[in-house]
N, C-alpha and C positions, 0 to 999 in steps of 0.2 A: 195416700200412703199405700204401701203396696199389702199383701196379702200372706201369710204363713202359718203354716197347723203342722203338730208334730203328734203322734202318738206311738206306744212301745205295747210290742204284746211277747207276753212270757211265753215260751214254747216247752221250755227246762230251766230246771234248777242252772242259773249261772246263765244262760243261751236266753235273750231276747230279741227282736225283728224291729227296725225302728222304720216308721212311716214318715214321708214329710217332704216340701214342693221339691226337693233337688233329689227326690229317692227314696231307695229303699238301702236296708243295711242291717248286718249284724254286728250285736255287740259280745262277748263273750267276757265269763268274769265275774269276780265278786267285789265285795266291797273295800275298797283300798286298790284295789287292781280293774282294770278294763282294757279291752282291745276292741275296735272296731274295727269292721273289713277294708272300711275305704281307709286305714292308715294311720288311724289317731290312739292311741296310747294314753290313759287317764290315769294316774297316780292320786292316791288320798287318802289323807288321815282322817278314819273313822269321827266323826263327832265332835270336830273344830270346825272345818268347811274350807281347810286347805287342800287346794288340788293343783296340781300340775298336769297340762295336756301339752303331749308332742305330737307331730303329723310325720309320717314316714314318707310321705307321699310329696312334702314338700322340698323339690330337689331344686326350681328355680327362682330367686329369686329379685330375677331381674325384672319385675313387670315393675315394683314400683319406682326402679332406679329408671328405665327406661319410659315409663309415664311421667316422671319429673324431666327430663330431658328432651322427650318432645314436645311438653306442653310449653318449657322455656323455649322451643324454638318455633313455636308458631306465631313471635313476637316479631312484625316485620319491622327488621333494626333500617330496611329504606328507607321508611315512611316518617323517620322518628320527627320529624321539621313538622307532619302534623297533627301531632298528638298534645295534647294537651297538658299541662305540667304537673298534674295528676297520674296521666297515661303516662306521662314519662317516669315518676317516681317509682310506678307497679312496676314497669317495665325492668328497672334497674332493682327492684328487690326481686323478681323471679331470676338473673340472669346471676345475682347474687346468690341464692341456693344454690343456683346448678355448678357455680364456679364451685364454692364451698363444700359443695357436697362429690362432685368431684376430685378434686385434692386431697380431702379426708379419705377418700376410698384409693384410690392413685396411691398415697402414700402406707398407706397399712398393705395392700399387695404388694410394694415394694420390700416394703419389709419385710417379708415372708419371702422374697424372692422370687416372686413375679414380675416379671416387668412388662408391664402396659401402659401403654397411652391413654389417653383423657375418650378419645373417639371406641377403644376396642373395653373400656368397661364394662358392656352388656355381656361380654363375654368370659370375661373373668368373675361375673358374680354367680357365673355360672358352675365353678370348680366346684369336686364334692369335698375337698378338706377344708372348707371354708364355709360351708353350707349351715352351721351351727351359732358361727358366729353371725351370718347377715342375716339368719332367724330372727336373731335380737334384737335386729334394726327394724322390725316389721311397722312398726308404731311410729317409729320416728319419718319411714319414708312417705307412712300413710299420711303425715300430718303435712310434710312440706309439697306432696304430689296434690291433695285437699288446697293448698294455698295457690299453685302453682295452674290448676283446673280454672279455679274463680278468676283465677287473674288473666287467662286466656279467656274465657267465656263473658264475663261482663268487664272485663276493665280498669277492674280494681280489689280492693284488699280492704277488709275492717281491718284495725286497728288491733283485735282482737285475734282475728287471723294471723296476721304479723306477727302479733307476740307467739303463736302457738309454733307455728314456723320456726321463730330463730330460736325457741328455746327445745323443740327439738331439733333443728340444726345441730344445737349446742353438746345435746347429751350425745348424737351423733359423731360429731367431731374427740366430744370426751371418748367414747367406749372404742372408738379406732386409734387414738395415742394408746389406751392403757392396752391394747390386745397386737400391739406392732411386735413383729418378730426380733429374731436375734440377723437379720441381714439387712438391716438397715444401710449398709454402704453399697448395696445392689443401685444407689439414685446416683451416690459419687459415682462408684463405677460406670454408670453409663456414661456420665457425664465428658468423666476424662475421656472415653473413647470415642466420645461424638468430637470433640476439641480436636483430637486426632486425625478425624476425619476429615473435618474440615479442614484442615493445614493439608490435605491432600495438593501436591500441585497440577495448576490446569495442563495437560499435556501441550507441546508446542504445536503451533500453526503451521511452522516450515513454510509460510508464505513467500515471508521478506525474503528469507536466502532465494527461492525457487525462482522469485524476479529479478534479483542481481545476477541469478545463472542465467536467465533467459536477456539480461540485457548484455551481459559478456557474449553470451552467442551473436547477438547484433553486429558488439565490437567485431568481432572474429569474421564476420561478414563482409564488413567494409574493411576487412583485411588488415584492423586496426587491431595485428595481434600485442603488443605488450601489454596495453590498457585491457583487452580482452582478458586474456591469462590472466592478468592481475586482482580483474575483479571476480574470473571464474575460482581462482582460491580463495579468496574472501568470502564468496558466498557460500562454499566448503566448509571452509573453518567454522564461519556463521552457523551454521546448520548444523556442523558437529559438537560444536559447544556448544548448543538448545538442548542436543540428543544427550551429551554425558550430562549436562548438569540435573537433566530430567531425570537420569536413570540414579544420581547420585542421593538427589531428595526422596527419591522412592522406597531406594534399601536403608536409608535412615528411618523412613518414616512407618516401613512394614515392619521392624523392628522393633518402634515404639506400638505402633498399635496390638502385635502379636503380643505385647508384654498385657496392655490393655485388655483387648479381649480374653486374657487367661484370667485375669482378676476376674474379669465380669462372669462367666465359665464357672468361677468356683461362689461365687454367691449366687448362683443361678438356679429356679427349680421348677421355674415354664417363662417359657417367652411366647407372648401372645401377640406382642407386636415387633415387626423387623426393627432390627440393631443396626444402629448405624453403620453401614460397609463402603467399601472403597469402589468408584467406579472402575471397571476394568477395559480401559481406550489403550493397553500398553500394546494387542496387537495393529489396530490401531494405526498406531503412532508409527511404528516399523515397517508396516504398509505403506501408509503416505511417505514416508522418507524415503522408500526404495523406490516408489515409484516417481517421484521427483527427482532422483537421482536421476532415472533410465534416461528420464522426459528429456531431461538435461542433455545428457550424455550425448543422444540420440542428434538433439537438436543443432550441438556443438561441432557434431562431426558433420554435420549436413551442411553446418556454412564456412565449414572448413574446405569441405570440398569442392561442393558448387561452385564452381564459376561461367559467368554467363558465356556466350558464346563469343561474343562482339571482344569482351575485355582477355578472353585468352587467346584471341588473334591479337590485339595490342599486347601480347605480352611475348606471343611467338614472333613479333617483329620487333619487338625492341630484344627479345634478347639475341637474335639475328644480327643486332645490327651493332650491339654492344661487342660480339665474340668475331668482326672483322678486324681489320689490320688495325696494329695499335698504335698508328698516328689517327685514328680517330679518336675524340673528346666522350661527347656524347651521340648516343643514337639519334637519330633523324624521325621525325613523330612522324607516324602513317596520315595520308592523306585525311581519311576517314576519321581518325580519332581528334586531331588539331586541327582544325581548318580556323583558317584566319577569322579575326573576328569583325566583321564591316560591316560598315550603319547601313539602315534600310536608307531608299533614295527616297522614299516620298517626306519632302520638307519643306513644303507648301505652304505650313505651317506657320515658316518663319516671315513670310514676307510681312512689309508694316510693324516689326516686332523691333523695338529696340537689344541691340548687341548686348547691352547690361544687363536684361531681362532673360536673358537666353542660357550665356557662357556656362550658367550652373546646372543645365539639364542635362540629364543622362544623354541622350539621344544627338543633341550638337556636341556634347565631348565625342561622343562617338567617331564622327565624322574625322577629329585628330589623331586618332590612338598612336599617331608616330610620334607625338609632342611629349617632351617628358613634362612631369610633374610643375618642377622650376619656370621650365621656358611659359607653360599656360599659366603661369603665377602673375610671369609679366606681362601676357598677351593679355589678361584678364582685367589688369589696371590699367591697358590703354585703349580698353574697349568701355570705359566706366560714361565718356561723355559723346553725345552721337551728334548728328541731323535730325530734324523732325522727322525724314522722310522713312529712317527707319534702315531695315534690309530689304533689297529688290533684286528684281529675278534678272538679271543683264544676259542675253548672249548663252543661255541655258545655266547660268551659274547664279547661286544666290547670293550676293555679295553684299557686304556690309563693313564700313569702317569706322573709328573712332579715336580719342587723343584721353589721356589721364588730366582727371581736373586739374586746374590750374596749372597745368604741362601742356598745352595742344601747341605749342609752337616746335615743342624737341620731340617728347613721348605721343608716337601716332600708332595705329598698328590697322590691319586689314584682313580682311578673310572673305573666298569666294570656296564656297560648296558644288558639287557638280550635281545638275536637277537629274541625273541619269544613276549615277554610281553611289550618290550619297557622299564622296570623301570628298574631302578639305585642305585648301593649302591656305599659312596661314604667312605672311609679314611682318615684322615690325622693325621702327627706327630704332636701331640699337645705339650710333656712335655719330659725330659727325666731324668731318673731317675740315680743321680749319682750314689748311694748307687751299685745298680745291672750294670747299664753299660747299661741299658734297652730304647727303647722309648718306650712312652706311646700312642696310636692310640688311636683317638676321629672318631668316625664313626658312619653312620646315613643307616640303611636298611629295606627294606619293610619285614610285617611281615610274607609273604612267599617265600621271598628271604634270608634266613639268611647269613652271611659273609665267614661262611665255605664254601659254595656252590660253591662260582665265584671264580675267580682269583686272588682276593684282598687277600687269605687265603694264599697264596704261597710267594704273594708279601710283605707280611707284614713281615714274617719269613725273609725272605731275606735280611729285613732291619732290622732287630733286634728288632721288634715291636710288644709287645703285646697289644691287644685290650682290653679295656674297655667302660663299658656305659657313656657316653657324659652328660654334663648338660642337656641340651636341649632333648636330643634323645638316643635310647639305640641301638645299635645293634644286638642285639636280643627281639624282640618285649615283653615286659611283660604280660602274660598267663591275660586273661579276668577275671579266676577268684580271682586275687590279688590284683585286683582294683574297688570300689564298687563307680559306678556313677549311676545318676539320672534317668537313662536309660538304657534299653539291649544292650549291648556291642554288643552280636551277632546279630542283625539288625544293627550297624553301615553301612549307605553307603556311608554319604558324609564326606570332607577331614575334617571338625570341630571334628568330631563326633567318627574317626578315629583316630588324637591326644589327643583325652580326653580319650580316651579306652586306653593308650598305655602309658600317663604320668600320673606318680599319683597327680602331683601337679594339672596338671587341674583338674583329677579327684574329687581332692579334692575341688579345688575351686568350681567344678558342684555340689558337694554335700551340700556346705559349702551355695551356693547361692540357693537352691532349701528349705536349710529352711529357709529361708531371704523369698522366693517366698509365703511359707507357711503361716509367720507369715503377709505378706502382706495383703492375702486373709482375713485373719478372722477381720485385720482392717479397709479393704476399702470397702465401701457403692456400690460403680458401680462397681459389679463385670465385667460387659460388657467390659466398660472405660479399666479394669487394663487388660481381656483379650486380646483386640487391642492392648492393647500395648504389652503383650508380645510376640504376633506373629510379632509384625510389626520389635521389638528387635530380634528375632529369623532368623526372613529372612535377617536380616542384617548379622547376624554372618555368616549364611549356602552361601549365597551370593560372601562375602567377604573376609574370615578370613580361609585362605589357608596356614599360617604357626602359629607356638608357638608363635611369638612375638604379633599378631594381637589379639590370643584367650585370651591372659594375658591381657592386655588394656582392651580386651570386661567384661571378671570377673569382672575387679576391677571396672570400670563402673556403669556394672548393678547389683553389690554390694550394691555402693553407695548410688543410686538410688530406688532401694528398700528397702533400709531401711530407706532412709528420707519418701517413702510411706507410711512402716509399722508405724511409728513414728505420721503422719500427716494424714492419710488415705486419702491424695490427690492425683490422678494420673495427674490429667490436670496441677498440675504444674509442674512434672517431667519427 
């Protein structure tokens, strides 16, 4: 037990000196009245043994609110799996006061118009117009901070304890209802403004738009302006509609909340902890946007302009060759930029390989590219049944034949490859002539490969088959100057340019459409307008249009077409 002695010595009437282990001290005063220097104030009526004493000195009274609150928190709620169900019981009656006794204290500062949080009540038990009332709690905090000690320190709680706990708790929570102010709706008022707060909207990202302008800049690149343009306003609009709808929910909502915050304002009489406010990303917002704009902007006009070096010599030559005399069609592709497309020569490959195993490989079509579509349809079904022997290398040529199942007596066809060049001339029985006993060969060959040359020229003999020029294609290419097109035959490099020199019908349709091109010119206004389009129709054919079937479509087309021009001198409609 610890140790304590007190003694008083009279010095004067009224004035005594008090001795004792925390000091020394004067008392001043008579009977019913006293003052002591360290602060205490004794009231009493003579000769009943009621007294009252107040401490002057007592201005904090946070120790005990703040010893309940640490000692509830030196319960490690990690560990709670191994405590025992005892340990866990203490544990949930200390966490139990400090909720409760928080709340009870929370809510009577609120009422008075204080607003604080659960975390900032050491600071608020601190105010001096309050200091009388949390006096009165000195008993009660003494008793649950007593329970709250034991239960940190060994573990547990009599039963006894507990009761003493909640029934000061109780008178606790009693004497803070009966002492709550007239501002009670300072708890609504926060309320509604935090609700406000949150309905705050998140500002935009501006990403998506920023990547639809940077993939329009793409388009814009590969000179794919409408689709460019199209998606560069899209992503505008996109962008602009984020930014006004953002700026719309803003001034609705600053609106609401300025109403808000004035409620809260006028029930207000300290704020000890921050009010819920609005994050301010609005400049922000207007930075990233302008800056994406620039980025944009910047990026749009760079692939607007750029052009490489190679593609503005194809453009300074095709529009050269567009603005000469106007019995020409279409311009003539530069060396450089079309060059014919021929199969490599190593096809080594093929020898031992059967014909049907083959037909379908990129690299043996190669070798035909003079063949339209059609004609290798049927070269393809009469190469379906072979010899075991396969294809073999004859004479530098790699030759290979074959007949359509259960057809090998009518439907035959052949084909020899040159082991040097790569290209291919191909045969097949097309008809058979009763009259002579004859068949008729339909055969397609390049025009420095003639058919006499390969192996085809023995094997046709053999089968009783003389050749003739085909619909489609001749086997002996037709001499340059028997056929008059829109262009020098002897500059042809690419494969368009090569079928029109070698069939008269295209040739003719080149000629036929170059004065369709002519009579266009003298009736359309934008010569510019009708130039773009014909280069932009040209790179499609040079491009694209690798057999007879594709060039006949492209004719009749751009036939059509310029002549609803010449007719209309519109280009932008056609």
């Amino acid at each position: 037990m610890g140790w304590s002695f007190r003694r008083r010595i009279k010095i004067a009437p009224g004035i005594r000196i008090n001795l004792s282990k925390s000091g020394i001290s004067t008392s001043i005063g008579g009977r019913g009245f006293t003052y002591n220097t360290r602060g205490r104030i004794t009231t009493s009526i003579p000769g009943t043994g009621i007294r009252y004493t107040h401490n002057l000195n007592a201005r904090r009274t946070a120790r005990p609110m703040g010893a309940a609150v640490s000692a509830a928190g030196r319960i490690d709620s990690a560990s709670t799996e191994r405590l025992s169900k005892r340990e866990q019981a203490t544990r949930d009656f200390v966490r139990q006061i400090q909720d409760r006794t928080a709340t009870a204290l929370q809510q009577y500062f609120n009422s008075h118009g204080v607003y604080v949080h659960t975390e900032d009540l050491a600071d608020a038990v601190t105010l001096e117009d309050h200091q009388e009332f949390l006096g009165s709690l000195s008993k009660e905090f003494e008793a649950t901070t007593k329970a709250v000690r034991l239960a940190v320190d060994i573990g547990s709680i009599s039963l006894a304890e507990k009761e003493k706990a909640m029934l000061a708790l109780y008178e606790m929570e009693r004497k803070c209802a009966e002492h709550q102010g007239d501002r009670g709706e300072l708890r609504e008022a926060a309320s509604t403004l935090s609700n406000w707060v949150l309905a705050w909207p998140n500002p935009p990202s501006l990403v998506a738009p920023f990547l639809l302008g940077l993939l329009a800049c793409f388009l814009l690149f590969i000179k794919n302006f409408p689709f460019g343009l199209v998606l560069l306003a899209v992503a505008l609009v996109y962008g602009s509609y984020a930014l006004v709808s953002f700026g719309k929910k803003k001034v609705l909502l600053t609106a609401e909340i300025s109403d808000a915050a004035a409620r809260f304002d006028s029930l207000l009489t300290a704020e000890l902890s921050p009010r819920p406010a609005v994050p301010d990303e609005s400049g922000n917002v207007r930075l990233r946007a302008m800056t994406f704009v620039a980025l944009t902007a910047v990026v749009a006009i760079a692939a607007i302009v750029y052009r490489p070096r190679d593609i503005q010599q194809a453009v300074a030559n095709q529009s050269e060759n567009v603005n000469q005399a106007e019995n020409v069609a279409l311009p003539a592709a530069p060396a450089s930029s079309s060059q014919m497309r021929l199969p490599q020569g190593d096809f080594g490959w093929l020898v031992g390989k059967y014909p049907s195993d083959v037909v379908k490989n990129r690299r043996f079509r190669a070798a035909f590219n003079h063949v339209s579509r059609n004609e290798w349809k049927k070269i393809t079904d009469r190469l379906a049944v072979t010899d075991a022997a396969g294809i073999q290398l004859r004479d530098g040529y790699y030759f290979g034949a074959g007949c359509k199942a259960h057809l090998c007596g009518s439907d035959i066809a052949a084909f020899a490859i040159n082991e040097a060049t790569g290209k291919g001339d191909v045969i097949y029985k097309d008809t058979v002539d009763n009259a002579s006993g004859d068949a008729m060969a339909n055969g397609f060959a390049w025009s420095d490969m003639p058919i006499g040359s390969t192996p085809l020229a023995d094997w046709a003999k053999s089968n009783n088959m003389t050749t003739e020029a085909s619909p489609t294609s001749a086997l002996e290419p037709t001499t340059d100057t028997t056929l008059q097109t829109s262009f020098d035959c002897s500059k042809a490099r690419s494969d368009s340019e090569k079928l029109i020199c070698h069939d008269p019908e295209l040739a003719a349709d080149d000629v036929e459409l170059s004065a369709i091109l002519a009579r266009a010119k003298a009736a359309v206004a934008d010569q510019t307008a009708l130039r773009e389009r014909t280069r932009r129709e040209w790179n499609f054919r040079e491009q694209n249009c690798h057999d007879r079937d594709c060039l006949v479509r492209w004719y009749a087309d751009q036939k059509t077409a310029l002549t609803q021009i010449a007719q209309t001198g519109d280009v932008a409609a056609n």
